[in-house]
C-alpha positions in Angstrom: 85.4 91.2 98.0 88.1 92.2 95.8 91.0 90.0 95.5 94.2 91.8 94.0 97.0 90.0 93.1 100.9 90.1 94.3 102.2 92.0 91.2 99.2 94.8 91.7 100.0 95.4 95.8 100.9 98.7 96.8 104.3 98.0 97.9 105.3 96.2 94.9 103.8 99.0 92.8 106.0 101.2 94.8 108.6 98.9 95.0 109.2 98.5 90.8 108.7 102.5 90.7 112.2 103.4 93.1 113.7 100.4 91.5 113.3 101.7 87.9 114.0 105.6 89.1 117.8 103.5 90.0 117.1 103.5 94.2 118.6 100.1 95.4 115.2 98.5 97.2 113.4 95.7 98.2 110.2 96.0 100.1 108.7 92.8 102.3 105.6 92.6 103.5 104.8 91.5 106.9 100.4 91.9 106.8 99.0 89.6 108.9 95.0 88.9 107.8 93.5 90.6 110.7 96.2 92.8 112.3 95.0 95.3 114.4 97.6 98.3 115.8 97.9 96.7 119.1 99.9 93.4 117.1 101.0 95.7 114.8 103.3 97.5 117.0 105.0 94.4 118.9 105.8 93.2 115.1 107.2 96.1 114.1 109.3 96.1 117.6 110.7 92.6 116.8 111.3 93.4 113.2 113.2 96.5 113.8 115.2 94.5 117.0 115.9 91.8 114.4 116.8 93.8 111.0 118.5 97.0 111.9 119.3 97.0 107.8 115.7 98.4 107.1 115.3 102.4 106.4 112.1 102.4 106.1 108.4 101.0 107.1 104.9 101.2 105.2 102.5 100.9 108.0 99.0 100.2 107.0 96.9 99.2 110.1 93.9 100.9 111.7 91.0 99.5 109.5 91.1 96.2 111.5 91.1 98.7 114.5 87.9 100.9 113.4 85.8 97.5 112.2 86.0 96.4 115.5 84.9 99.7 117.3 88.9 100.0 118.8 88.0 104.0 120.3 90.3 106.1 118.2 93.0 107.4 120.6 93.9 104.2 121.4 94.7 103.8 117.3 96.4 107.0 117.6 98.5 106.1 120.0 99.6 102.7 118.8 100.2 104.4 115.2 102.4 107.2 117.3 104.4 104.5 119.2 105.2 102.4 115.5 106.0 105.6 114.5 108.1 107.0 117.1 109.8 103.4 117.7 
């Protein structure tokens, strides 16, 4: 297993690239070890209810979904609900 440090995560990688092209950003990240799509959407739900400041979500589920033999349209749909909510 590959462990990668805070500084080299995707979203602070993209997070330091819009800050230094002058956007006004912060990313957070709200992974929890394990997520599938099914948690993933009530999070997303709750966070949204709870910060109506944010413009914009990374979501990165599915994997979790596909290890454990989740049939795909059932991903699919929970991706197409986080994304339509």
């Amino acid at each position: 297993m590959c462990a990668v440090s805070e500084h080299d995560l995707y979203y602070r990688v993209a997070e330091r690239s819009l800050i230094a092209q002058g956007y006004n950003i912060q990313f957070y990240n709200s992974t929890k070890s394990g997520c599938k799509t099914d948690s993933g959407l009530e999070r997303i739900k709750h966070l949204l209810e709870n910060n109506p400041s944010i413009k914009c979500i990374f979501i990165t589920l599915g994997i979790n979904d596909a290890i454990q033999q989740i049939p795909l349209n059932q991903i699919y749909n929970n991706l197409e609900q986080m994304i339509i909510y």
